[in-house]
C-alpha positions in Angstrom: -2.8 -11.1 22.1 -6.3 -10.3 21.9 -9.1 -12.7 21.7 -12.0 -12.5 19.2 -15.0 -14.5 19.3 -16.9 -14.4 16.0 -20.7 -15.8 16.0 -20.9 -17.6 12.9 -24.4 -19.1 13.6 -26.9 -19.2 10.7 -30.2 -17.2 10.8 -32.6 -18.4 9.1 -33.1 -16.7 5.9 -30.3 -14.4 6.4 -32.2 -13.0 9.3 -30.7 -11.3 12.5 -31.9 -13.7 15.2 -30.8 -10.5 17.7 -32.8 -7.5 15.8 -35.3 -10.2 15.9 -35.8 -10.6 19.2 -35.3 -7.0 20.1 -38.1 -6.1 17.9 -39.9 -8.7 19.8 -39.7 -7.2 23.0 -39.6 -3.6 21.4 -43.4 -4.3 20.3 -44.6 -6.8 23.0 -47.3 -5.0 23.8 -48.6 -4.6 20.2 -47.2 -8.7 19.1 -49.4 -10.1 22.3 -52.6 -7.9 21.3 -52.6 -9.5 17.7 -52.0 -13.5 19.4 -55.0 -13.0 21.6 -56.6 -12.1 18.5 -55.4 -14.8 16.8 -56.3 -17.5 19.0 -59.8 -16.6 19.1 -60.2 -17.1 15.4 -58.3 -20.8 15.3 -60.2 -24.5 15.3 -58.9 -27.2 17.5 -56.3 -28.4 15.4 -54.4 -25.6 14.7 -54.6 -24.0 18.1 -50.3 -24.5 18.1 -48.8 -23.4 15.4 -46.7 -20.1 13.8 -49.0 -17.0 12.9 -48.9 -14.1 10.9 -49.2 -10.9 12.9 -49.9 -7.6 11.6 -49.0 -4.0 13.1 -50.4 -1.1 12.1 -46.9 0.8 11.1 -48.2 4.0 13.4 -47.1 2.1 16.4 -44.1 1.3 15.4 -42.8 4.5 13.6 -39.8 6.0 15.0 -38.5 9.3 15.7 -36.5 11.0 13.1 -34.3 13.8 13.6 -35.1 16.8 10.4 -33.6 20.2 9.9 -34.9 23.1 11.5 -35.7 26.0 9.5 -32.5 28.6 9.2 -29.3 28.2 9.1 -27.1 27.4 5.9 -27.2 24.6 4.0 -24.0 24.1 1.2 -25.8 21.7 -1.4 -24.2 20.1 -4.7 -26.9 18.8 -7.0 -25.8 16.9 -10.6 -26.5 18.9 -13.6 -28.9 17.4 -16.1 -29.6 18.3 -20.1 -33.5 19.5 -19.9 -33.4 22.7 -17.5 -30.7 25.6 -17.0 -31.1 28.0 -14.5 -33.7 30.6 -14.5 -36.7 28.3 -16.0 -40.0 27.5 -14.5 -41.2 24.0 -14.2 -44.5 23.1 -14.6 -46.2 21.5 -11.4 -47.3 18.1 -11.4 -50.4 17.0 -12.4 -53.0 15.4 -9.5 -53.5 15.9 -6.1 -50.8 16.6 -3.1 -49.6 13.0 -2.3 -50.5 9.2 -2.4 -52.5 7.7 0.3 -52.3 4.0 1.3 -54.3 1.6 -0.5 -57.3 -0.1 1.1 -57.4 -3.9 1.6 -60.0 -6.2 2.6 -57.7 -8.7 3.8 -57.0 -6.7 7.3 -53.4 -5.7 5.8 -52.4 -2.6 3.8 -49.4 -0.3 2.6 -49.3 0.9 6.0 -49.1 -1.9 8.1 -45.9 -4.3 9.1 -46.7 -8.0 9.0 -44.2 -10.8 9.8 -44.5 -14.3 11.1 -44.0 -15.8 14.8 -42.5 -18.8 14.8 -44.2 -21.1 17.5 -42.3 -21.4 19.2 -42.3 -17.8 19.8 -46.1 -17.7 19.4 -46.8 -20.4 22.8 -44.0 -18.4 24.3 -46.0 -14.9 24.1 -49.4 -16.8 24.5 -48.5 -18.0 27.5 -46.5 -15.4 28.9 -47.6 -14.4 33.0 -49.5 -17.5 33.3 -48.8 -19.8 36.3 -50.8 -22.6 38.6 -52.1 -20.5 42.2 -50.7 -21.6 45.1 -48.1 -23.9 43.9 -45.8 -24.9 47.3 -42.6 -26.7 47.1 -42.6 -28.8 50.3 -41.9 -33.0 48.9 -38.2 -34.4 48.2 -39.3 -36.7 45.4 -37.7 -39.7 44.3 -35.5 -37.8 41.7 -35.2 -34.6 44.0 -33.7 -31.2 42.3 -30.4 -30.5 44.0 -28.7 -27.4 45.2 -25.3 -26.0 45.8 -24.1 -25.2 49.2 -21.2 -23.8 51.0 -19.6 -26.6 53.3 -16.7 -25.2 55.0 -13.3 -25.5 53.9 -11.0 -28.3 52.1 -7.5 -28.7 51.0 -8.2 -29.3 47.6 -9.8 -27.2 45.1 -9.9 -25.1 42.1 -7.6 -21.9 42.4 -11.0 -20.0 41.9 -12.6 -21.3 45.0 -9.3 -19.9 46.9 -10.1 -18.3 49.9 -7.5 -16.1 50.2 -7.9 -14.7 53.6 -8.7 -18.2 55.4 -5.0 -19.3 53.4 -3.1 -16.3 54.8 -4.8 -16.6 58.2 -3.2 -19.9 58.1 0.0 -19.1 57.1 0.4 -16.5 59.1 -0.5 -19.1 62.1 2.0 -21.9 61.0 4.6 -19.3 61.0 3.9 -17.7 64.3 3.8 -21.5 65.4 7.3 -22.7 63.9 8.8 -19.8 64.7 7.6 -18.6 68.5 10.1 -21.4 70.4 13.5 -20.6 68.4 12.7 -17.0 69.0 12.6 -17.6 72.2 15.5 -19.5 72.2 17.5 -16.7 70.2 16.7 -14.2 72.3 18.1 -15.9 75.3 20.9 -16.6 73.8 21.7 -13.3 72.6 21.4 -11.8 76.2 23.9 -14.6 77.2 26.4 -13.3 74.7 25.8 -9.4 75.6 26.4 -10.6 79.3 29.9 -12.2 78.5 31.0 -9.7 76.4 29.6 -6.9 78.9 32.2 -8.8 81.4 34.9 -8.3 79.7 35.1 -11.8 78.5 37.1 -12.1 74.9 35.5 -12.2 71.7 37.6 -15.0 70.8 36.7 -17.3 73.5 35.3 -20.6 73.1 32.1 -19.4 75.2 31.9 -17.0 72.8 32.4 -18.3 69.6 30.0 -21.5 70.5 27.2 -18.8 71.3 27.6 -16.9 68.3 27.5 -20.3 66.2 24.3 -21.7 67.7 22.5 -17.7 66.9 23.7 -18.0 63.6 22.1 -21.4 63.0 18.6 -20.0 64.8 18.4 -17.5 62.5 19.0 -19.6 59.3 16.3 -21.7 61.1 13.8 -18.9 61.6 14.4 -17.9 58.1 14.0 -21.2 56.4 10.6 -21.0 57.2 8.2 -20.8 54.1 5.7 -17.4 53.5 3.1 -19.6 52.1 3.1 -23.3 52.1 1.0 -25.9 50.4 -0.4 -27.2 53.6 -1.8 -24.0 54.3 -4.3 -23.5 51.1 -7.8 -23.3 51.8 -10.9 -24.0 48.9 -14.1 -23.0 49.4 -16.0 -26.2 49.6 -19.6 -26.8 48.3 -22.2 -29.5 49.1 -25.0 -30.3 46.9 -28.3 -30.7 49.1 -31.7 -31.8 47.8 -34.4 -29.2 48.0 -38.1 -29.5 48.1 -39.4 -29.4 44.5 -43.3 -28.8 43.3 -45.4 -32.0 42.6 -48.1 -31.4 41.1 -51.2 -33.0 39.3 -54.0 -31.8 37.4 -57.4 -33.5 36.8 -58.8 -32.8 34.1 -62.8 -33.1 34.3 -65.0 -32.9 31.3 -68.3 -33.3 31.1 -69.5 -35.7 27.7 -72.9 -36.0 28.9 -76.3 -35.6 25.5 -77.1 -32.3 26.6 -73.2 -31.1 25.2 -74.0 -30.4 21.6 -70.7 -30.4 19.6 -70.1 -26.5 20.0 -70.2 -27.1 23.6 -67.9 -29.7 23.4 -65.5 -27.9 20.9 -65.5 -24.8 23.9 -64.8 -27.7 26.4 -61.9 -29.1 24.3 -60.6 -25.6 23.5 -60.1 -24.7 27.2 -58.4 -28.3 28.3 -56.3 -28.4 24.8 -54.4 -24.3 25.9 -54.7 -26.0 29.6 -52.9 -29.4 28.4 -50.2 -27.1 26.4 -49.3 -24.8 29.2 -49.0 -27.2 31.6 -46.4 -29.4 29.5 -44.7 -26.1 28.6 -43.9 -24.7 31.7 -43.5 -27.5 34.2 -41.3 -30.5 33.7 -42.4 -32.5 36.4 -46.3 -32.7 36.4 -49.2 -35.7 36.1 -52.6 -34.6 34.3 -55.3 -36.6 35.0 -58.4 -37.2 32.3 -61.7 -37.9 33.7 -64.7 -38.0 30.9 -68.0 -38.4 32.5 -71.6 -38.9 31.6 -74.1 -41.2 34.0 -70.7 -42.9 34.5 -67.1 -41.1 35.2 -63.8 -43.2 33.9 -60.2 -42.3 33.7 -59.3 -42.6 30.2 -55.8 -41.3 28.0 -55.3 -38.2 26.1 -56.6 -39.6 23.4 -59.6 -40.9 24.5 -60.1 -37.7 26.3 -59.9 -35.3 23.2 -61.3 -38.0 20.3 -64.0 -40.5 22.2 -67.7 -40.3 20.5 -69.5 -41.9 23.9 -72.7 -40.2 25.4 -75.7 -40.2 27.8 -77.3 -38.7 30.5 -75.6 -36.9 33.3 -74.6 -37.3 37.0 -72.0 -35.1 37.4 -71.1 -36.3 41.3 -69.6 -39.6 39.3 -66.7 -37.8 38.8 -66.1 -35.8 41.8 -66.5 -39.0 43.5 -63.8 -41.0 41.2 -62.1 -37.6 41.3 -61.5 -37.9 45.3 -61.1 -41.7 45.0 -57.7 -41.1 42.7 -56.5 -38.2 45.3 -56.9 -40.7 48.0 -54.7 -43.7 46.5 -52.2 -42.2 44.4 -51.4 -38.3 45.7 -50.9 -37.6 49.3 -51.8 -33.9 49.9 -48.4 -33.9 52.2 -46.6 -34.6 48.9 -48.6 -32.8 45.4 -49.8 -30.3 44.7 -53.3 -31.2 43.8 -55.3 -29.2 41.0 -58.9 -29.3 39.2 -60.2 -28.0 36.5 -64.0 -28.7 35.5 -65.8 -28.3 32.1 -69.7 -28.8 31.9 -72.8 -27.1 30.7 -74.0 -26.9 33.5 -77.1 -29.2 33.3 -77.3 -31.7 35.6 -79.5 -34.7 37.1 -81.5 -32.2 39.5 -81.3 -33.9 43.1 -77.5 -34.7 41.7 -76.2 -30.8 41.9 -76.4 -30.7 45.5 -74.1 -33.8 45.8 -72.1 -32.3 43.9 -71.6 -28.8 45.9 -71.3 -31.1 49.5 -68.3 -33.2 47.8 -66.5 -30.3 46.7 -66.7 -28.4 50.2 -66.3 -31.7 52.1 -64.2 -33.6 50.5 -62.6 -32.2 47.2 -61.6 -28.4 48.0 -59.9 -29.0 51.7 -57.9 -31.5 49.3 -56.6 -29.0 46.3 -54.7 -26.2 46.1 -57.1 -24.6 43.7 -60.2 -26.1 41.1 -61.4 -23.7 38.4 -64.8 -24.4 36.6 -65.9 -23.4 33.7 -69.5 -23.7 32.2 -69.9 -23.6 28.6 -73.2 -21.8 28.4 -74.5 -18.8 29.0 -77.6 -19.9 30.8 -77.0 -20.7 34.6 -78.0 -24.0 35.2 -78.6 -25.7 38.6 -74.9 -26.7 39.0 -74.1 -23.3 38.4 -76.5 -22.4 41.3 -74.7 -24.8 43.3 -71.5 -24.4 42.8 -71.7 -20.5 43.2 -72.6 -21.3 47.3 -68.8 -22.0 47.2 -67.4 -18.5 45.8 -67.4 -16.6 48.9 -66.5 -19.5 51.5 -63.7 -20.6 50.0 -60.6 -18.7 48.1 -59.0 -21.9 46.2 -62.5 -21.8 44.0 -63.6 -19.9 41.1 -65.9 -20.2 38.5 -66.6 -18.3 34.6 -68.6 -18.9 31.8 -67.5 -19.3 27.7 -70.1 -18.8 25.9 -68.0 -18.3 22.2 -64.6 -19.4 21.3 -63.6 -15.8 21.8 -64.2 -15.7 25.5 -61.9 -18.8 25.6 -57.8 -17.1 25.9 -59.4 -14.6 28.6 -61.4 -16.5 31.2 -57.8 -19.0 30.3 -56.1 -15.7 31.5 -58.0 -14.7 34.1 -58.0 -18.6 35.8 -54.3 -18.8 35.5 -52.8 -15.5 35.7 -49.8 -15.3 38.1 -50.1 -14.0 41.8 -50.0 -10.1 41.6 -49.8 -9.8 37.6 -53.3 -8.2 36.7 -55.3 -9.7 33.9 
């Protein structure tokens, strides 16, 4: 009887979710161009949602096979009432073909536009994107577990037979039951060739009783079993717990009067995709929100994306809570520690050099790797500082945003996985 398994899941809209997803990674290149794109032109609020792409339809023509010239060619066209054979028709009025329409709305008869869903749009968006460095060396309270072999057992599934340990077995316990009355039978049976070689009578009482204790050896050597129960064997598993990745990211942003509200939206921008990828890809992971003007506080999400608060700046405030948190609440033996940094730049002038000795000192031999990102053009004296850093130590780096377009690639470039170019 043959089994048939019929997929009777609905697509949505009567769509093929497979021809979907083949186009998908048919076009990736293309589908991924048009999200950076899209990104770059979203506010805030709608920086997670579903998109419309477009694709110019000359990248995703296909190949066609057409008849070469030659050959013959047996064709059966319908008759009609207007024109017999032998007349001339007229030609057609106008030029040699239709051209594709312009559009000022970036679309046109030539192009293919469909919609990402989003989840499929944060999927693509943040495709090849991963924290550096990220180590798996802690056994957490609720540790990840893995399956291990562990030997042998006598019970099991008959998958997890192991057929040659079970026959190695049976093949023992038979050698075992069977090596003394073999023994014993063969002794016997040169006894009986002796008498008889003697001339003694087959009819004897010797004789007989010999015969009638080989007869009952052999039903004894032949009782015993091929294969037994006792001699199964299952391939036993353990389950072990493995090191998994702790990790926590501190969010930094600077709030200070000299952020105007474009800076801040940059700021936002960069910590919003940084919030979202984090949540998406990693299950087990504590972020970290540190506003700071004169004055650096831990505050919530909330507070950290919506609070109005202002005033000078002193950037040190909130490396120095920053290494204050580390200290109490995530031993380096056990997280992964992470930093990322938003700021203009402008800082309280005898403050910037604070700044660069708590990040070599203190900060840096502490993290597996803190990204800063200015969001000016201008190099200011923090900039100055910082950049002292760049070639003494690998786990730092440093770019400027300067529009909302230079946002997704410095993202990129900050966060891109080990070996995957940008």
């Amino acid at each position: 009887m043959a089994l048939q398994i019929i997929d009777r899941r609905l697509a949505g809209k009567n769509k093929s979710v497979g021809n979907r997803e083949r186009f998908v990674r048919r076009y990736k290149e293309q589908i991924a161009e048009a999200v950076r794109r899209a990104v770059s032109q979203r506010d805030i609020r709608h920086i997670e949602g579903a998109e419309h792409i477009t694709i110019p339809k000359k990248d995703i023509s296909e190949p066609v096979f057409h008849h070469g010239q030659g050959g013959v060619r047996d064709v059966v066209h319908p008759g009609n009432k207007d024109h017999l054979r032998g007349d001339r028709i007229q030609r057609p009025k106008g030029g040699g073909g239709k051209g594709s329409q312009a559009s000022d709305s970036g679309e046109g008869e030539d192009d293919f536009t469909f919609t990402l869903s989003k989840e499929e749009f944060m999927q693509i968006f943040f495709e090849d994107l991963a924290l550096p460095h990220l180590l798996r060396t802690h056994i957490g309270e609720n540790p990840q577990w893995k399956t291990r072999r562990a030997g042998y057992s006598q019970d099991g599934t008959p998958n997890n037979l192991a057929v040659v340990r079970t026959m190695r077995g049976a093949l023992g316990r038979r050698i075992a039951l069977r090596k003394a009355p073999q023994r014993e039978l063969e002794a016997l049976q040169a006894e009986l060739d002796g008498l008889l070689a003697q001339g003694g009578d087959a009819d004897s009482e010797a004789v007989v009783e010999l015969q009638q204790r080989i007869c009952a050896l052999q039903v004894r050597i032949g009782t015993v079993s091929y294969l037994d129960p006792i001699d199964l064997r299952f391939r036993a598993r353990a389950k072990v717990p493995v090191p998994n990745s702790q990790a926590v990211m501190f969010c930094v942003m600077d709030v200070s009067g000299s952020m105007d509200q474009a800076r801040k939206d940059l700021a936002k921008r960069f910590f919003i995709l940084l919030y979202l990828f984090l949540t998406r890809h990693y299950e087990k992971i504590d972020i970290v929100f540190i506003r700071h003007h004169t004055q650096a506080a831990e505050v919530s999400e909330e507070q950290f994306f919506h609070a109005t608060e202002s005033g000078g700046t002193v950037v040190s405030s909130a490396l120095v809570l920053l290494d204050q948190i580390i200290r109490a609440r995530y031993p380096v033996g056990d997280w992964n520690i992470y930093v990322a940094q938003a700021s203009d730049g402008d800082n309280f002038t005898n403050d910037s050099g604070n700044c660069r000795n708590l990040l070599a000192d203190k900060i840096l031999p502490l993290a597996r790797y803190f990204a800063y990102v200015q969001v000016a053009e201008d190099e200011q004296n923090l900039w100055q500082e910082y950049a002292q850093l760049l070639p003494l130590c690998g786990n730092f780096a440093m770019r400027k945003v300067a529009a909302p377009g230079d946002i997704y690639p410095v993202f990129r470039d900050l966060f891109k996985k080990e070996g995957v170019p940008a």
